[in-house]
N, C-alpha and C positions, 0 to 999 in steps of 0.2 A: 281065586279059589278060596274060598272062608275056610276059616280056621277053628271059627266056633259059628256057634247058634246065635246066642245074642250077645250084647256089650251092652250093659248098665252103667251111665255114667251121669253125676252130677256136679253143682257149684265148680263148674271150669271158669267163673267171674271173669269173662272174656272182659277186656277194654281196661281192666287197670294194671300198675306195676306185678299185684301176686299171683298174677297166673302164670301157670307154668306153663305154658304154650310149646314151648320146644322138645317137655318130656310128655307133652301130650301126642302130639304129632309123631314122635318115636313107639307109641305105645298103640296109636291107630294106625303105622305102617306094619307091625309087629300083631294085629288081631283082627284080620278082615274078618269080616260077618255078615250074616242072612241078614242080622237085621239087628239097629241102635237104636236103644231109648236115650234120650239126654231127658235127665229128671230135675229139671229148674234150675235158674240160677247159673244160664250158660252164659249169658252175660248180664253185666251188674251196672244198671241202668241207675242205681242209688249213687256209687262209686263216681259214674261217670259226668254227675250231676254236678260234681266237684273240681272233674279234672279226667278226661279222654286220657289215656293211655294205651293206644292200640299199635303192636306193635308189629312185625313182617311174619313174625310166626304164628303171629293170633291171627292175623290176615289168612294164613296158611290153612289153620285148622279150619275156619269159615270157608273156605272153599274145597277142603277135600269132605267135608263131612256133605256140599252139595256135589261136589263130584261121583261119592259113595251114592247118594239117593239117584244121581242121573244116570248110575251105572246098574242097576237095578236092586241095589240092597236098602232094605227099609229103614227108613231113618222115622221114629215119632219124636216129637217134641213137647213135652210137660212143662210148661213153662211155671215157675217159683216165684218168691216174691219180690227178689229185686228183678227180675223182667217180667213183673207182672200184669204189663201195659201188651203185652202178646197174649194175656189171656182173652184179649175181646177177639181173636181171632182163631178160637179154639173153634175146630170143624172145620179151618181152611185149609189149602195145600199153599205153601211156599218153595219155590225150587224144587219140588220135588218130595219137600219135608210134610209131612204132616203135623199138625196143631192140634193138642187135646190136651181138656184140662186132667184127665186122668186117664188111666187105662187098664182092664185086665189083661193079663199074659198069663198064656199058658204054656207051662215047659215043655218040655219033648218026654216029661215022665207021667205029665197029664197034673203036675198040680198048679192050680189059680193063683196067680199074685196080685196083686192091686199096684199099680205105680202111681204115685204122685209125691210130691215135692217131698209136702211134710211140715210147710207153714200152718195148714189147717190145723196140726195139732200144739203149734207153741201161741201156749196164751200172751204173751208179750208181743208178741209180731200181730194178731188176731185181733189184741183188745188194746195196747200202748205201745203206737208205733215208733210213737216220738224215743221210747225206752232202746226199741230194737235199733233206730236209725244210728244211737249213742253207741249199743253194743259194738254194731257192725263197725265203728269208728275204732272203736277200742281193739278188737278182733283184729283192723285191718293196721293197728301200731305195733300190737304183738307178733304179726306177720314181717315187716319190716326192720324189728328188731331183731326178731330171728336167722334173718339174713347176717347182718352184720357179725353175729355171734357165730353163725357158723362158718363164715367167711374168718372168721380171726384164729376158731377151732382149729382150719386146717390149715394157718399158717404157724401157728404155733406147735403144729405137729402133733393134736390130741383127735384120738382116732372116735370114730364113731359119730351118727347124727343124733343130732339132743333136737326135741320141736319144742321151744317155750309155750307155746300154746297148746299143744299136745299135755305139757306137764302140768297146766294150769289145771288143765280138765280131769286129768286124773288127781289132783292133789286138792283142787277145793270142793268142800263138801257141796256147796249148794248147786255147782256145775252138778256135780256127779248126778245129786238129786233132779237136776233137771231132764239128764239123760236117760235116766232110770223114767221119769213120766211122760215123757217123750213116747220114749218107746213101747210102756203101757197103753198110749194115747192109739198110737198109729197098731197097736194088735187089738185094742179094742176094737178101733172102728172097721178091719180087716174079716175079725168076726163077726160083728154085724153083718155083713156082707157078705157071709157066706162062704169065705175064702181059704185056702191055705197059707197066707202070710202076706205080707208086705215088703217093696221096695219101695227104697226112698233116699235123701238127702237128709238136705237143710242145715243140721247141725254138726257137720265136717266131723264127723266120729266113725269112721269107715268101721262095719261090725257084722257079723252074722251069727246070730244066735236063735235055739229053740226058745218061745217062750210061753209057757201055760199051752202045749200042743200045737204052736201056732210056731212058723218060723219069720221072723224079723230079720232082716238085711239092708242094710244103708251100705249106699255108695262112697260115701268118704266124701270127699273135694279135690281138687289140681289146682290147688294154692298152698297146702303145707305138706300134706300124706302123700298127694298125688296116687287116688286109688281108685278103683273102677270093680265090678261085679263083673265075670264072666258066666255066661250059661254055655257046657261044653251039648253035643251031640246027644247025650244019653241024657239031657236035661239037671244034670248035677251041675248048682253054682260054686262058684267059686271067688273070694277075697283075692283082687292082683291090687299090689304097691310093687308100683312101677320102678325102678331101681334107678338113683340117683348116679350111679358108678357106670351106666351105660355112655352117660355121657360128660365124663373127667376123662382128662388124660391119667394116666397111666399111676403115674406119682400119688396124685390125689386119690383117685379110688382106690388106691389100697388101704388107706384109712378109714375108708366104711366098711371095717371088717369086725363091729363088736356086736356084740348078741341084741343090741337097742337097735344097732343100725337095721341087725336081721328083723326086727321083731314090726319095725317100719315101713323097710326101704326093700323087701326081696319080697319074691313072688311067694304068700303064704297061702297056705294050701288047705282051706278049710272043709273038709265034706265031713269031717267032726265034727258038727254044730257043739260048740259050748251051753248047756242047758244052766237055764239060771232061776232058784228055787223064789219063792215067795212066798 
């Protein structure tokens, strides 16, 4: 029986070490739905280029998210730029799944979204690949160091989750400024088209905000935030981070008790949109 309407999810980078596979698969037994968009980036064929990393949970999620489409809930698939080799296959069915390079939805409140990735609007991935392939390396060190840090955090007995990459983005300017034209990029091109806003991915900043009368929504990623978009029944979406404390034992999850952890790691509840001037 679903629980919601839809499940907006992107960058689950199936096949290497940063996916979280296991609080993914918790999060998809915990939201059955009519119908999933995965919004690029479900696996990371750049990554893999390196070094396969596929592990029994990621196995897992590959087969229930075809179990969900054979069972009759709609699964599309927007494929992104590191599985962008699935775009020559957009208009086919796989398993069940559908292939598109993009798509409109429309809520249950009646207003039009646009999904796609969200590469099309970052000029470095678009124009200098070779830039982004560097990033993505960089990206995927700060993921691994993050581990180790919070792995030490909760042996040391210091409560709360810290995401190094999470702090990079908010702390250097030129980040920020990129997510600020980002997000200009993807409500420009939403209005041209006629639309009431946009979903999307790509740059792991899980977020929903009003912007210039348009609403803007990225999915976040399941490699540090671990965040997903719900659409409930009455067509209001909603920001979930998935909760790391579901699955610690006992000891350890009560250390994800400080107001970062909350602001992260618990189910946040946006139908506030934060409105942001210009």
């Amino acid at each position: 029986m679903p629980k919601v309407r839809s499940l907006f999810l992107s960058d689950i980078h199936l096949g290497t070490r940063a996916c979280q596979a296991d609080r993914l698969l918790d999060f998809l037994r915990e939201h059955p739905a009519e119908q999933t968009f995965l919004i690029g980036d479900i696996v990371d064929f750049w990554a893999m280029s390196r070094g396969i990393h596929w592990s029994p949970a990621q196995n897992t999620v590959v087969q229930k998210l075809l179990r969900r489409a054979r069972h009759g809930e709609r699964v599309i698939f927007i494929p992104g730029n590191h599985d962008e080799a699935l775009r020559d296959y957009c208009g086919t069915v796989f398993g069940d799944i559908e292939v598109a390079d993009e798509w409109v939805h429309e809520t249950a409140d009646g207003r039009r979204f646009l999904l796609i990735h969200g590469d099309q609007f970052d000029q470095v991935t678009r124009h200098h690949r070779w830039v982004a392939v560097l990033g993505d390396k960089a990206y995927d060190l700060l993921v691994r160091i993050n581990t180790t840090i919070s792995w030490l955090r909760r042996k040391l007995g210091i409560s709360g989750y810290w995401s190094l990459a999470g702090y990079a983005k908010r702390k250097v300017k030129t980040a920020l400024n990129f997510i600020f034209d980002f997000e200009d990029s993807a409500i420009r091109h939403a209005r041209e088209r006629g639309l009431d806003g946009v979903v999307c991915g790509h740059i792991h900043w899980a977020t929903m905000r009003e912007i210039d009368g348009l609403t803007y929504v990225n999915c976040g990623d399941w490699v540090d935030s671990c965040t997903a978009i719900v659409e409930h029944f009455d067509g209001r979406l909603e920001l979930v981070a998935w909760d790391v404390r579901r699955l610690l034992p006992a000891v350890e999850a009560a250390e994800y008790e400080t107001a970062e952890a909350a602001e992260l790691l618990t189910v946040a509840h946006c139908s506030s949109l934060e409105t942001r001037t210009h």
